[in-house]
C-alpha positions, 0 to 999 in steps of 0.5 A: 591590475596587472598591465596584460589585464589592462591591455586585455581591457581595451577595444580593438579599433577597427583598424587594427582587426583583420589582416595586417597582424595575422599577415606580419606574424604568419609571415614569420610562421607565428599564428596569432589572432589579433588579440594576441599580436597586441598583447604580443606588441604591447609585451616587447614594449612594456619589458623594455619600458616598464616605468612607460607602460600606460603611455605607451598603451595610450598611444598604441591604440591612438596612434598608428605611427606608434603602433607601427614602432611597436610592430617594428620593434617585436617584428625585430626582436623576433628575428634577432632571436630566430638569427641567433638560434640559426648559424645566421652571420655575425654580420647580420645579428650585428645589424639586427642588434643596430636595427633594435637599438635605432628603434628603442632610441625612437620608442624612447624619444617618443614616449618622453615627448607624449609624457611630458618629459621631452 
């Protein structure tokens, strides 16, 4: 099974329905239903982690504080990509790059840790 299709498998929790993804990609002029900003998400995270992807879904849909990462993480890489599209300051792609690599440190440990590994 292909991991979209894995993720296309689970049930949306509740709170992860309505508003708040609509708002965080609307925001950045991205429409996307609910479904598609988890793929999205999930996406970014199993690109950078392949070896972690059943984890890192797991957790996607248990924890918000992980969810969060995730969002954190597309959100950036997003307007890292947007900034080096743009005549953005070297500065500010240099922060957006830092900012990347905190949250892939963050994403890192915590996966390690919820899979045995850390």
């Amino acid at each position: 099974m292909e991991l979209y299709d894995a993720v296309n498998s689970y049930v949306l929790p509740k709170q992860l329905s309505g508003f708040r993804f609509r708002f965080l990609f609307e925001s950045l002029g991205i429409l996307m239903t609910n479904e598609e900003a988890v793929k999205f998400h999930l996406g970014q995270i199993f690109k950078k982690f392949p070896n972690d992807s059943a984890v890192a879904a797991s957790l996607y849909y248990s924890r918000e504080s992980f969810r969060s990462l995730c969002e954190d993480y597309s959100l950036a890489l997003i307007t890292l990509s947007s900034m080096e599209k743009s005549s953005a300051k070297s500065a500010r792609i240099s922060e957006y790059q830092s900012i990347i690599s905190d949250l892939e440190a963050e994403i890192r440990i915590y996966l390690a840790r919820c899979s045995g590994g850390g």
